[in-house]
C-alpha positions in Angstrom: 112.7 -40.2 22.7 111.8 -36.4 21.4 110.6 -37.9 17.8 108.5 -40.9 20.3 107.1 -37.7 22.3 106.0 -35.9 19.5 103.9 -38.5 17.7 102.5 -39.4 20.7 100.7 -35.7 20.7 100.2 -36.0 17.2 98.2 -38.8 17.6 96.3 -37.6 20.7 95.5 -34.3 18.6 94.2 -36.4 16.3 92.1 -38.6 18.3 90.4 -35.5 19.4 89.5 -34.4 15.9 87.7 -38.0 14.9 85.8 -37.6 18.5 84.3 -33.9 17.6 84.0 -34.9 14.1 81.5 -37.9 14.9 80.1 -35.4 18.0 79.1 -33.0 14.7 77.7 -35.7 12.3 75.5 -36.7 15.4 74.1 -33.2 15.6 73.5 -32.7 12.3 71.7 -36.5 12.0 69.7 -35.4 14.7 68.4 -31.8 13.6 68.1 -33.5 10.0 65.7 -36.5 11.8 63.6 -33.3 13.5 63.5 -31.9 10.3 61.6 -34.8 8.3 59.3 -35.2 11.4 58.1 -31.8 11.4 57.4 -31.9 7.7 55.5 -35.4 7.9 53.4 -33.8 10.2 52.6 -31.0 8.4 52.1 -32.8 5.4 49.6 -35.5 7.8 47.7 -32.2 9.2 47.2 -30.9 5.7 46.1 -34.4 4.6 43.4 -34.4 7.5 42.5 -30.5 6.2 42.3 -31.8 3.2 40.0 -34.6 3.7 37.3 -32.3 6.4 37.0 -30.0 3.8 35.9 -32.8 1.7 33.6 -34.2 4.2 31.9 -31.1 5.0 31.6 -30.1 1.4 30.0 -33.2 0.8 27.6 -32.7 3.8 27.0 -29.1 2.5 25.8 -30.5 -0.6 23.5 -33.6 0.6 22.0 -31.3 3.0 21.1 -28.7 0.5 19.7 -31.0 -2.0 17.7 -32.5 1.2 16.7 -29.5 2.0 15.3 -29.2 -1.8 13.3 -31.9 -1.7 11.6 -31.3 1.5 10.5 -28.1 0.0 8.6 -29.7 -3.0 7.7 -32.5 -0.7 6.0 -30.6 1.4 4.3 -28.1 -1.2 2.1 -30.1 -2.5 -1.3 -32.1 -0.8 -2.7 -33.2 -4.1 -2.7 -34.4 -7.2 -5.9 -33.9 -8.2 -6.5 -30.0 -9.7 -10.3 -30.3 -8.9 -9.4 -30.3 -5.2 -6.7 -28.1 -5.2 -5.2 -25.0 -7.9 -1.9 -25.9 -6.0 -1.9 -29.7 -7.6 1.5 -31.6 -7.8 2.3 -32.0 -11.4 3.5 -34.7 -13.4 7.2 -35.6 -13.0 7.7 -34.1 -9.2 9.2 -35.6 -6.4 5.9 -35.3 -4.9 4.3 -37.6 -7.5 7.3 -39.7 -7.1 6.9 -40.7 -3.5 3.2 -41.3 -3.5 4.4 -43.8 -6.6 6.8 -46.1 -4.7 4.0 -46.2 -2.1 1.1 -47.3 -4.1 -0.5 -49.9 -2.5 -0.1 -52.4 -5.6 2.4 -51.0 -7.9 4.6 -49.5 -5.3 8.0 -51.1 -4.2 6.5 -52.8 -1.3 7.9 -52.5 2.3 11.8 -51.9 2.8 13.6 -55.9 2.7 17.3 -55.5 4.1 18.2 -58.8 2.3 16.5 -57.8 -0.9 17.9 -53.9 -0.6 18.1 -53.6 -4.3 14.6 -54.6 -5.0 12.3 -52.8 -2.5 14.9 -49.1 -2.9 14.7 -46.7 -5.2 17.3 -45.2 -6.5 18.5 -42.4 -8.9 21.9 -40.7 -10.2 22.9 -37.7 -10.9 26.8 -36.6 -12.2 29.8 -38.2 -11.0 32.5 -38.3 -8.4 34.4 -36.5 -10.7 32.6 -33.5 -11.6 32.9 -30.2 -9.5 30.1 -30.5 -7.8 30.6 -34.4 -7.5 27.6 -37.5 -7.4 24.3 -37.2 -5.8 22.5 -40.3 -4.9 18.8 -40.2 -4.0 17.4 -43.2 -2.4 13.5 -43.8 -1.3 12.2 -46.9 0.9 8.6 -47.8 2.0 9.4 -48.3 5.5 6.0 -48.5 6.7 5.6 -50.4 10.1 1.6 -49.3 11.5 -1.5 -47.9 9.4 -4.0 -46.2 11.3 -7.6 -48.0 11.0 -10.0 -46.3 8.3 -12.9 -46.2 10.1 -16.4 -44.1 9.8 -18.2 -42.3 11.9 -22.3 -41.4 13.1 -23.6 -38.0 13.5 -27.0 -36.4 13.4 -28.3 -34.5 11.2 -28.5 -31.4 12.6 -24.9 -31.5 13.4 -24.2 -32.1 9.6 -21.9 -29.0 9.2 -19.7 -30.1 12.2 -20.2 -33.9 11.0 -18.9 -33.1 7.5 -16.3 -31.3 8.3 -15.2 -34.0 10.7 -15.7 -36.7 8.2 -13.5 -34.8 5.6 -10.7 -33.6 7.6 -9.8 -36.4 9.3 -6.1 -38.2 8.2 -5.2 -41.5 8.7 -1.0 -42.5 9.0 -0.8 -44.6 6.3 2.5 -44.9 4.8 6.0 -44.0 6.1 8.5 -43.4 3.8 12.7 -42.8 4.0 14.4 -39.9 1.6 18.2 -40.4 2.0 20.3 -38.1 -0.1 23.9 -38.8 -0.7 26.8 -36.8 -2.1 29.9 -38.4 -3.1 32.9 -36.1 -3.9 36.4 -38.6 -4.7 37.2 -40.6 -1.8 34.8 -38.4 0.6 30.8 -39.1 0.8 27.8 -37.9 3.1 24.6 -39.7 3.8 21.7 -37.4 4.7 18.8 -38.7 5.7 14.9 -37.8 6.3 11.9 -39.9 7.6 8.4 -38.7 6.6 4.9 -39.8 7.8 2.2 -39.5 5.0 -1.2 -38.9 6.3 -3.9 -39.6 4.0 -8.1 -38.2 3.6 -10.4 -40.0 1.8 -13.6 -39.3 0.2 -16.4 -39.9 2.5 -19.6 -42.1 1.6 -22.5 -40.9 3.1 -25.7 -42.7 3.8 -28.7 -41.2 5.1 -30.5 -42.9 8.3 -33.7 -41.9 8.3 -36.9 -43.4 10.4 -37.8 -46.7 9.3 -41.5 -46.2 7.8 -40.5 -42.6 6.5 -37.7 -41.6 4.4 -35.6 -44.8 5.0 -32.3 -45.6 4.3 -30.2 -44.7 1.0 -26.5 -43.1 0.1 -26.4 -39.3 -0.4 -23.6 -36.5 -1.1 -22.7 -33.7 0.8 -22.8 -30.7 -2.2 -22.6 -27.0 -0.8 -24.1 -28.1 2.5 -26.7 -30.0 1.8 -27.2 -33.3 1.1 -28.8 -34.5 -1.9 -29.4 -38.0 -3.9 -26.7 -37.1 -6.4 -23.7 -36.5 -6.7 -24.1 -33.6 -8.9 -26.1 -31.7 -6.1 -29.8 -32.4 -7.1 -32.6 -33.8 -5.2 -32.0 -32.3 -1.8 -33.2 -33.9 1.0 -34.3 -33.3 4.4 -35.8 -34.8 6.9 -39.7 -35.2 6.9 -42.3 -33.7 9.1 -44.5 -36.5 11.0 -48.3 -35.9 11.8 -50.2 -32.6 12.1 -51.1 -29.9 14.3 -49.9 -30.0 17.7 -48.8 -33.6 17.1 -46.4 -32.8 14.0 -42.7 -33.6 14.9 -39.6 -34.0 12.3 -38.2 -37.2 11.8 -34.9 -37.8 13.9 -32.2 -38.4 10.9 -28.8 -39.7 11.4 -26.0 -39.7 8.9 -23.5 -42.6 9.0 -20.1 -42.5 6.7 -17.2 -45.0 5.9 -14.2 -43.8 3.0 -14.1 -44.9 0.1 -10.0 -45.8 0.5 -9.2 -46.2 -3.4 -10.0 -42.4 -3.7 -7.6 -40.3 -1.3 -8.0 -36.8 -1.8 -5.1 -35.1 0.1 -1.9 -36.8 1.0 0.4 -34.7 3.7 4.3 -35.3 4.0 5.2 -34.4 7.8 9.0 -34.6 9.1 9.3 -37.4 11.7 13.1 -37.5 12.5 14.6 -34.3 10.7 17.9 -33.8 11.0 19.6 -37.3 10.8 22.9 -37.8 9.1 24.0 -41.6 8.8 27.4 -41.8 7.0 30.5 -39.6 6.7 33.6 -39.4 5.1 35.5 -42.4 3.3 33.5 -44.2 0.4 30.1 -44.1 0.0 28.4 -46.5 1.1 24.4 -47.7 1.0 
């Protein structure tokens, strides 16, 4: 009976031991299983870091290289030096606008489902490199020209007539600058819309009483108007009768443009900041 007793606690002592034993692997499975989750997030959190510092470097460099071509866009008016010392030379982004918006070698309005075709599109560097892939892209996206009409004035408000008739633009093209940086996995799209408003030479023609000095073209040169273009033969208008009786001739001076000889072209900012794609793979 003693011997019976005695195993009996044994094996109760024992029973105890498995129970705390399994009580301890529990705990341990448990702070090992809070363990992995807290480094899985860390790692996740440092995975997103990673991936917005990616995103806003590329945005920092798509916006800075925007930022460089509205500069130059915007610097320039002409490209003609005889109208302007400040001319846009050959091989600038200037020049390279007003070329994929000719009216007849130009890339012709923006076509969704011909995207290659009617965009222009040029490389620089890779994905790869430290400062990564830049992307600029240029579409015609013209939807409404202004009319290029003329104008009547008389001749003795020829300075404010002129001046008028010289000055005024006409929104003839809009174009779309998008600038995108690709740096691995991570891309920004940065986009700009410009309005290009466009003067033209004037051509004059004098409107004078029928009977008298008629009708014929002339050229405003140093305020005056002459019969050529190189600023010789003035003319005025002509006195009628004598004495008490003598009155000048009422003139009038009609113009139209000639629109294959722009003189200035002006880049204004229509919808300035506008970002269309972030992060992930670039896309078009």
């Amino acid at each position: 009976m003693k011997r019976i007793r005695q195993g009996w606690n044994t094996l109760r002592r024992s029973r105890r031991s498995g129970v705390s034993l399994i009580v301890a692997l529990c705990a341990v499975a448990v702070l090992i299983g809070l363990s992995l989750s807290i480094v899985y997030s860390s790692s996740m959190l440092l995975s997103r870091a990673n991936r917005k510092i990616g995103r806003e470097r590329c945005y920092q460099l798509a916006q800075s290289f925007a930022q460089v071509l509205d500069s130059e866009l915007q610097e320039y008016k002409t490209i003609k030096p005889e109208l302007d010392t400040n001319f846009a030379p050959e091989g600038c982004f200037y020049r390279e606008v007003n070329n994929i918006l000719a009216e007849d070698t130009g890339l012709g309005i923006y076509d969704p489902d011909r995207s290659d075709e009617t965009t222009a599109c040029y490389n620089a560097g890779s994905t790869e490199d430290n400062y990564g892939r830049i992307t600029i892209l240029l579409r015609d996206v013209t939807d409404v020209q202004d009319p290029i009409t003329g104008d009547t004035f008389a001749y003795d408000d020829r300075d404010e007539g002129t001046e008028k008739a010289e000055q005024t633009t006409f929104n003839r093209h809009q174009v779309w600058v998008g600038v995108k940086a690709e740096k691995g996995a991570d891309s920004y799209m940065y986009t700009t819309e410009y309005r290009r408003k466009d003067s033209f030479q004037p051509i004059y023609t004098w409107k004078g009483e029928d009977g008298v000095s008629g009708q014929f073209p002339v050229y405003w040169v140093n305020g005056r108007f002459c019969r050529s273009a190189n600023g010789e033969e003035p003319v005025e208008p002509k006195v009628i009768g004598e004495g008490a009786d003598a009155r000048t001739e009422h003139v009038e001076i009609s113009y139209t443009y000639d629109i294959n000889n722009p003189t200035y072209s002006r880049y204004e900012p229509i919808h300035k900041p506008a970002a269309r794609t972030t992060g992930g793979a670039a896309d078009e």
